[in-house]
FIKOLZA-1660 file (N, C-alpha, C; in steps of 0.1 Angstrom, whole numbers, plus 5000, padded with zeros to 4 digits):
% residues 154
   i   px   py   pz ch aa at
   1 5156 5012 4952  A  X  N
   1 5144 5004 4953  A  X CA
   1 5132 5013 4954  A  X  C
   2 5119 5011 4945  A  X  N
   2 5112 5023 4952  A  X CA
   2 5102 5010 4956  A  X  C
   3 5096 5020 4966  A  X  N
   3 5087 5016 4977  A  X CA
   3 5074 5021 4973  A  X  C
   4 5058 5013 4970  A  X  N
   4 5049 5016 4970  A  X CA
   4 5039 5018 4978  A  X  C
   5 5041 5017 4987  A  X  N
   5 5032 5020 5003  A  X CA
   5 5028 5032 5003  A  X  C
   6 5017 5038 5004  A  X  N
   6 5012 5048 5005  A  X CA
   6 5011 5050 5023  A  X  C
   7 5016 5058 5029  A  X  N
   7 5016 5063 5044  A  X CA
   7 5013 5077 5046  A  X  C
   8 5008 5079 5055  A  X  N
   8 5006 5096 5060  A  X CA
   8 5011 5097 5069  A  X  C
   9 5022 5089 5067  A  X  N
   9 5035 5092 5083  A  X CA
   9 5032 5091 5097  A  X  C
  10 5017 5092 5100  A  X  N
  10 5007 5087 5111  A  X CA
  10 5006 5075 5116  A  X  C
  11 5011 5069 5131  A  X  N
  11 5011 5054 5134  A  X CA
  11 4993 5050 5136  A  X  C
  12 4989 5064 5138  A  X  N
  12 4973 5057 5140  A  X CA
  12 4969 5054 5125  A  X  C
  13 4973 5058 5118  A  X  N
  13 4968 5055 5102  A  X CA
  13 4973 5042 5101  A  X  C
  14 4961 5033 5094  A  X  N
  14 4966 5013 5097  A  X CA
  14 4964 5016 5082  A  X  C
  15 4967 5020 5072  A  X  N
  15 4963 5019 5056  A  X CA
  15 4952 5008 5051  A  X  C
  16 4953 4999 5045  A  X  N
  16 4946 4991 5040  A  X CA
  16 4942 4978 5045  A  X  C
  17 4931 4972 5044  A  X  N
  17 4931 4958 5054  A  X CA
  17 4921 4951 5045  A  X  C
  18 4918 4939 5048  A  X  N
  18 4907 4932 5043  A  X CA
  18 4903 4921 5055  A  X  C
  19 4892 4916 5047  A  X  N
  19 4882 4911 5060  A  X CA
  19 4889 4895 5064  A  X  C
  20 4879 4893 5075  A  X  N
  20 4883 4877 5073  A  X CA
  20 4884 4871 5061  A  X  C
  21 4873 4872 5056  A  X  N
  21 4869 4863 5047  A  X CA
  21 4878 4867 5033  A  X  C
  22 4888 4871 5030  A  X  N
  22 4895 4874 5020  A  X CA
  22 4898 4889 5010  A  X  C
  23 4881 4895 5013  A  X  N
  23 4874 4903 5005  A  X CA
  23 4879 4918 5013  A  X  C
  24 4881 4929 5002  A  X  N
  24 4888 4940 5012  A  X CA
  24 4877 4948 5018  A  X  C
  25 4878 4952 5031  A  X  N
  25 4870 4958 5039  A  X CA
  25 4870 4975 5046  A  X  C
  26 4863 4972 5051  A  X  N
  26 4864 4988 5062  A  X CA
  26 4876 4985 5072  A  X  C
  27 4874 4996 5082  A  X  N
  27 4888 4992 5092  A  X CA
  27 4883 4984 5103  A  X  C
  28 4870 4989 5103  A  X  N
  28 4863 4981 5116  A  X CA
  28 4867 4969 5117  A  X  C
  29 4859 4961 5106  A  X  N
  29 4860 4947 5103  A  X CA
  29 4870 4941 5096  A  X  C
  30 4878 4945 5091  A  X  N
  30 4891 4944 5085  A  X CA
  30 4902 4940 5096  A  X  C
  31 4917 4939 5092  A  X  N
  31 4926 4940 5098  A  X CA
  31 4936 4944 5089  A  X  C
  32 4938 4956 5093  A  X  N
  32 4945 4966 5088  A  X CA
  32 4964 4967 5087  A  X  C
  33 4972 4970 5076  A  X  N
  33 4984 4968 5079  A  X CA
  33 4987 4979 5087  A  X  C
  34 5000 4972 5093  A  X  N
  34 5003 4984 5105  A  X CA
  34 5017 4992 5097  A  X  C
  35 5023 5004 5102  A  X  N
  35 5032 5009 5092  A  X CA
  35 5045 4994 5091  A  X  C
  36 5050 4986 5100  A  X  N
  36 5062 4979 5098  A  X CA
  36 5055 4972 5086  A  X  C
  37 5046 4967 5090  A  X  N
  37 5037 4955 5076  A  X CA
  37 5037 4963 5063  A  X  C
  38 5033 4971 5059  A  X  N
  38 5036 4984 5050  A  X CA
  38 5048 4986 5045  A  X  C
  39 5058 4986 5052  A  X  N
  39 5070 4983 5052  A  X CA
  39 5078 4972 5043  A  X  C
  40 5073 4963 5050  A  X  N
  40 5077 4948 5046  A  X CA
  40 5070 4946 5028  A  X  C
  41 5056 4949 5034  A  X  N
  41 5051 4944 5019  A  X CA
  41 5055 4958 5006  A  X  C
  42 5060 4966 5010  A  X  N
  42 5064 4976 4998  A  X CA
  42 5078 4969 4995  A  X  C
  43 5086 4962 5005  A  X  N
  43 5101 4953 4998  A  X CA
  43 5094 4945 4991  A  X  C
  44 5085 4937 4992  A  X  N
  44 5077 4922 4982  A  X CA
  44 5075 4930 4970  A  X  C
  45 5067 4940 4971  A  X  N
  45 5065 4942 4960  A  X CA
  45 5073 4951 4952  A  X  C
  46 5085 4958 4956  A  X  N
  46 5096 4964 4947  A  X CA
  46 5102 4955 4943  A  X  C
  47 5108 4945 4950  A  X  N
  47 5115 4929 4948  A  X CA
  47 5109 4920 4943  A  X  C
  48 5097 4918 4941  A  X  N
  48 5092 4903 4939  A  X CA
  48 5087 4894 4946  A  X  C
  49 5100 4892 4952  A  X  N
  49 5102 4887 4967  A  X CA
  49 5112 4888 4977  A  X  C
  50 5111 4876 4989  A  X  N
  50 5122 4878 4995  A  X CA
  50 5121 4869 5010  A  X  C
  51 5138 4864 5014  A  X  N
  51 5135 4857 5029  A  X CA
  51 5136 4867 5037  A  X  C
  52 5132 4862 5049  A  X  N
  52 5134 4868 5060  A  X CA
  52 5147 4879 5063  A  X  C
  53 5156 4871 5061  A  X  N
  53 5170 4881 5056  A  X CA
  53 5173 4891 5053  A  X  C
  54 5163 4889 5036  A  X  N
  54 5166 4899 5025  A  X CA
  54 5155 4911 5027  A  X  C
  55 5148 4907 5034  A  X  N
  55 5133 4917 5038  A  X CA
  55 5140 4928 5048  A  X  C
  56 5150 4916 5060  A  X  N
  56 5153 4925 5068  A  X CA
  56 5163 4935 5066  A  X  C
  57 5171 4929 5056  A  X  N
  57 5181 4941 5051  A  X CA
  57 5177 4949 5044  A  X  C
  58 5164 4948 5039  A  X  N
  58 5158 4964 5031  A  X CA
  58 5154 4974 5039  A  X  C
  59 5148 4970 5051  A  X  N
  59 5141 4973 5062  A  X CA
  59 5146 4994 5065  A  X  C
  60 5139 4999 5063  A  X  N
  60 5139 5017 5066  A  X CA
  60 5147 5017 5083  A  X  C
  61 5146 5007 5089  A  X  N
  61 5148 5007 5104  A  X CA
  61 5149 4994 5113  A  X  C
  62 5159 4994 5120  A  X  N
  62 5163 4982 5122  A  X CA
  62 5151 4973 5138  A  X  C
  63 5154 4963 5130  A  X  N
  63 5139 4949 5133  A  X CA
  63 5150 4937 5136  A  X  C
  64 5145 4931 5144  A  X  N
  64 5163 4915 5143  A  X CA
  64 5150 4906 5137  A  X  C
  65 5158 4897 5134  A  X  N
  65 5150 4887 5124  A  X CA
  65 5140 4880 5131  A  X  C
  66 5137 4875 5144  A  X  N
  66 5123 4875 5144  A  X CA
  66 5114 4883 5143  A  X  C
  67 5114 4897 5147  A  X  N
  67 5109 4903 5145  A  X CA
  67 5101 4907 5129  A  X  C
  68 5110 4902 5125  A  X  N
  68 5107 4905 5107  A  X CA
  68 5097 4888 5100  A  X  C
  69 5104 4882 5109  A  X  N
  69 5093 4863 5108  A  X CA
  69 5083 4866 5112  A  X  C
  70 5082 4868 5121  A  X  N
  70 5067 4870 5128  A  X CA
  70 5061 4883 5120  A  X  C
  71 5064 4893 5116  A  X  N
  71 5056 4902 5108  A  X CA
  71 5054 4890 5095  A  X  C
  72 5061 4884 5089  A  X  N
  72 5059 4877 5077  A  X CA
  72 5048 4870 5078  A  X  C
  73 5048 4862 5092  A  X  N
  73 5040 4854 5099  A  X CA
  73 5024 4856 5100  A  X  C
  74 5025 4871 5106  A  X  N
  74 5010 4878 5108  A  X CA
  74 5005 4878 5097  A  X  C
  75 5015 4885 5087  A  X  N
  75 5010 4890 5069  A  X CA
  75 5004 4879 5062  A  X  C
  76 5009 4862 5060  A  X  N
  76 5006 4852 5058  A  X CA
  76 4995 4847 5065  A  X  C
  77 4992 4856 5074  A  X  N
  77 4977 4852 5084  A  X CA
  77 4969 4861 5072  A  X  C
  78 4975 4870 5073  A  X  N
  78 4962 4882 5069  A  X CA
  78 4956 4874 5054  A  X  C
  79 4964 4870 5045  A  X  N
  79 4964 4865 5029  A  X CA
  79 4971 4876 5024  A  X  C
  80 4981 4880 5029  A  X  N
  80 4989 4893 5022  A  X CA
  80 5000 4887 5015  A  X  C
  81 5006 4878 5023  A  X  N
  81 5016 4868 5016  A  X CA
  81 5015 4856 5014  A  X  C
  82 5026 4846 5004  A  X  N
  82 5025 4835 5007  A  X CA
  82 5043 4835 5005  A  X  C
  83 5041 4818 5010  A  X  N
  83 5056 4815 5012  A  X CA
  83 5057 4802 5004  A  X  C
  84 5074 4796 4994  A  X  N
  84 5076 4789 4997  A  X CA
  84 5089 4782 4994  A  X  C
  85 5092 4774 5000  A  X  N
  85 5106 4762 5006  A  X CA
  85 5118 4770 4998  A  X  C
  86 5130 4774 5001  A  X  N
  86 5137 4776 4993  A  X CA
  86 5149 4771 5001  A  X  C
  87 5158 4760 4996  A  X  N
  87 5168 4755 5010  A  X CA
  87 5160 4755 5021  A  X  C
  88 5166 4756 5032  A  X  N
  88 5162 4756 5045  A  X CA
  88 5155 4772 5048  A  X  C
  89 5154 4779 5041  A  X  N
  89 5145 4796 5045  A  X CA
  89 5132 4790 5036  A  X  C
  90 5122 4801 5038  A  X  N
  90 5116 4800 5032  A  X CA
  90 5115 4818 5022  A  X  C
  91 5107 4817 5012  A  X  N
  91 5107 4828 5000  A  X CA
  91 5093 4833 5004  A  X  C
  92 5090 4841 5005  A  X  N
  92 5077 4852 5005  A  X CA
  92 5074 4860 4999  A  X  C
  93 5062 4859 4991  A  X  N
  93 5057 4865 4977  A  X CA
  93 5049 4873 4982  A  X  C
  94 5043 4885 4977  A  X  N
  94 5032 4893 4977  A  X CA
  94 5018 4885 4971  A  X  C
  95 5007 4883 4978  A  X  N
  95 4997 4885 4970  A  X CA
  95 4988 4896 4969  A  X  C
  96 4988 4905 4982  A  X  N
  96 4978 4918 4976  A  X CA
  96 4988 4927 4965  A  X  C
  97 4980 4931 4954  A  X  N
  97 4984 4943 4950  A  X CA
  97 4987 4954 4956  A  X  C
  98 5001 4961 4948  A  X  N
  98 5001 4979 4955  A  X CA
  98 4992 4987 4950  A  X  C
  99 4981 4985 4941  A  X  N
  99 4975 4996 4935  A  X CA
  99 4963 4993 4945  A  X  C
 100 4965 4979 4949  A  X  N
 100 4945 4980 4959  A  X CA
 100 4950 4982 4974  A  X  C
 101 4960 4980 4982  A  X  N
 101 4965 4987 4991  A  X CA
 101 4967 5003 4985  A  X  C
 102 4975 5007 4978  A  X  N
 102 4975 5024 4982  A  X CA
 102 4959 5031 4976  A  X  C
 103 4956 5023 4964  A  X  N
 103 4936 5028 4966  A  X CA
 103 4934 5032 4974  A  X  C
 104 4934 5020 4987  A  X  N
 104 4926 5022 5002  A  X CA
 104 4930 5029 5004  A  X  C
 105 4946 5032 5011  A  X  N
 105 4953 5041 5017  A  X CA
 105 4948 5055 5012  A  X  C
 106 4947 5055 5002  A  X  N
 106 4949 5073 4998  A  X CA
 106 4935 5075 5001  A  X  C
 107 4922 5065 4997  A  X  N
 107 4911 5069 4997  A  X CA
 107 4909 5077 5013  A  X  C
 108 4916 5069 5018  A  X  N
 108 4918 5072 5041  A  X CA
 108 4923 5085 5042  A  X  C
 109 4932 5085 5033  A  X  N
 109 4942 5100 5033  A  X CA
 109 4930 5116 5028  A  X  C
 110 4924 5106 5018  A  X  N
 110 4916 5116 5011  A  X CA
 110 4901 5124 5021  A  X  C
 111 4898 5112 5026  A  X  N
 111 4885 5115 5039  A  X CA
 111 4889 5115 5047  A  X  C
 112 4899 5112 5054  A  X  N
 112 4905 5121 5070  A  X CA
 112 4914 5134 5069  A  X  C
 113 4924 5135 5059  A  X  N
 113 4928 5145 5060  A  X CA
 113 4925 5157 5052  A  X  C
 114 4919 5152 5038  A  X  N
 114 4911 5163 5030  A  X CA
 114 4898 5166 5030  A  X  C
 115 4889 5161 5042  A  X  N
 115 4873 5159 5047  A  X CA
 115 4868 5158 5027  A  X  C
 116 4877 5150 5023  A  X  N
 116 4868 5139 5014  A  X CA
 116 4874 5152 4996  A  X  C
 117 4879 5162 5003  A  X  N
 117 4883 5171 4985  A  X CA
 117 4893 5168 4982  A  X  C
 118 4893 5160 4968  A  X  N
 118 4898 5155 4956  A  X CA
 118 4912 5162 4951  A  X  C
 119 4903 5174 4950  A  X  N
 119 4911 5186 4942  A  X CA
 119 4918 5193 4954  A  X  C
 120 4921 5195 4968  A  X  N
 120 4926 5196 4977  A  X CA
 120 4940 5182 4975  A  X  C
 121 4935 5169 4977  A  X  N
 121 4945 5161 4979  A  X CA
 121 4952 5162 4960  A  X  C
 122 4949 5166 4955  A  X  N
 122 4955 5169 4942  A  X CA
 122 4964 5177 4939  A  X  C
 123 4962 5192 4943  A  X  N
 123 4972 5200 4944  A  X CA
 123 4983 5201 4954  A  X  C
 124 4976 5193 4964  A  X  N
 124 4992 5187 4977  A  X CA
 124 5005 5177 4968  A  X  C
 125 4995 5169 4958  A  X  N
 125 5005 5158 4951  A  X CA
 125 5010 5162 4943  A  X  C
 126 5009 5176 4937  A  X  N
 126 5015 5179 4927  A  X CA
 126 5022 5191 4924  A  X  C
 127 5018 5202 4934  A  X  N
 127 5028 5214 4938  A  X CA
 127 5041 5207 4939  A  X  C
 128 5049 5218 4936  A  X  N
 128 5064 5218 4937  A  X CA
 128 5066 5204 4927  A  X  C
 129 5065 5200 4924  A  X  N
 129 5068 5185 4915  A  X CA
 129 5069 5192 4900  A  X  C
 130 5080 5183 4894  A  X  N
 130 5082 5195 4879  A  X CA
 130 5074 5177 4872  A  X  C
 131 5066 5176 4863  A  X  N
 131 5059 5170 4857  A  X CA
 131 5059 5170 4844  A  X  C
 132 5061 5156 4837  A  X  N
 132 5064 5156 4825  A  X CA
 132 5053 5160 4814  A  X  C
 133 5051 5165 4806  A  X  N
 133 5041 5164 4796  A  X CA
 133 5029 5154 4795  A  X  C
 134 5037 5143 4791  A  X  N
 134 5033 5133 4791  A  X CA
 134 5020 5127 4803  A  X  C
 135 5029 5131 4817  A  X  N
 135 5020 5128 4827  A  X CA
 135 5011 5135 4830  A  X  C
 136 5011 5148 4826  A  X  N
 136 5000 5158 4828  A  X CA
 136 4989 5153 4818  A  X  C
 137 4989 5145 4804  A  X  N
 137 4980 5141 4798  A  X CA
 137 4975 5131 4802  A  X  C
 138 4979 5121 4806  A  X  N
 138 4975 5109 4817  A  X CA
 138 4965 5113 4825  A  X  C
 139 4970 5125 4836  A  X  N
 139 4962 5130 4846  A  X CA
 139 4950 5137 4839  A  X  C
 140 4949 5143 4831  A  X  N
 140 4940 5149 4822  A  X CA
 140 4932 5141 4816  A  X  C
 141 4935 5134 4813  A  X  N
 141 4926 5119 4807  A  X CA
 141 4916 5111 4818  A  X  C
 142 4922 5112 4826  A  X  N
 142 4916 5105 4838  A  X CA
 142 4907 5115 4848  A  X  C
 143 4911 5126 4846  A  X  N
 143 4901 5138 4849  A  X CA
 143 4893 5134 4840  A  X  C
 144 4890 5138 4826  A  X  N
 144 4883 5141 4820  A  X CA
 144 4871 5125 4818  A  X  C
 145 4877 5113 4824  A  X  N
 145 4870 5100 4824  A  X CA
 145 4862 5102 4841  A  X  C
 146 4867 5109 4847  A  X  N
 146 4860 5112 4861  A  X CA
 146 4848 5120 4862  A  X  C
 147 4849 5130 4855  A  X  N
 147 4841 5137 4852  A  X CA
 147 4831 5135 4844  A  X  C
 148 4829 5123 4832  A  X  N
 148 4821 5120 4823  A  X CA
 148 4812 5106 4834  A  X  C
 149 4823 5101 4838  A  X  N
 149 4813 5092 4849  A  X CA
 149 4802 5103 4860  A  X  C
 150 4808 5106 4866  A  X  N
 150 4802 5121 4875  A  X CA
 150 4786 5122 4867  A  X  C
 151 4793 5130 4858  A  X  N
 151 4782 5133 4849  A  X CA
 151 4764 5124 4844  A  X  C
 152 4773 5111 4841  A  X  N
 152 4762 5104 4839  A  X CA
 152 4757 5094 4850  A  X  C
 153 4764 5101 4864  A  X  N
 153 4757 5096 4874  A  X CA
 153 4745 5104 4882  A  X  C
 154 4744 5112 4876  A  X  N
 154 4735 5129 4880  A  X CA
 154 4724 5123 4866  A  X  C
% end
């Protein structure tokens, strides 16, 4: 299964949150996932979905099943999830995206632990990693569309 949660292995690091009002926020005003929630919602979104159960048996570390309801519980507060009827369980879907959660997340990763350099958090992701062709032109493409924005923002 791969897992899309972006973490810095740090419990004080809360990754991504959004505001009351639906719309994604800062941390201040936000409420932030905590690493279990991270957790949970990286199974939703490798899976699809999943009950209480099935969440808990993916689980990196063992949670007993309320433990894992009530995180479902909180997440369905936040608008992270939704749930519904399946028999007598209920099914729990992702609605935030992994690309707008790990955004935030890295963007956090990038200004706390790289004091905001790019090209620092760049060469950490990509030392030692043997990289295909292919992806090295992806990354290059997308350099070279960062830099034309850059550009015509000067």
């Amino acid at each position: 299964m791969k897992h899309y949660a972006a973490r810095t292995g740090r419990a004080e690091d809360p990754g991504w949150c959004i505001e009351d009002d639906g719309t994604e926020g800062g941390m201040a005003k936000g409420r932030p996932f905590t690493e279990r929630e991270l957790d949970i919602m990286s199974i939703l979104w490798g899976e699809g979905s999943g009950t209480v159960a099935e969440v808990r048996e993916e689980l990196p570390h063992a949670l007993g099943y309320t433990g894992v309801l009530k995180m479902l519980q909180i997440l369905e507060e936040k608008g992270m999830v939704r749930h519904e009827q399946e028999g007598r369980a209920y099914r729990y879907f992702p609605v935030a995206k992994p690309a707008e959660a790990g955004g935030r997340a890295l963007g956090r990763i990038v200004d706390t632990i790289f004091q905001g350099s790019t090209e620092m958090a760049l060469e950490l992701l990509v030392s030692g990693r043997r990289l295909e062709a292919d992806e090295v032109q992806r990354m290059k493409a997308l350099l070279d569309a960062a830099t034309c924005e850059r550009a015509g923002d000067g």
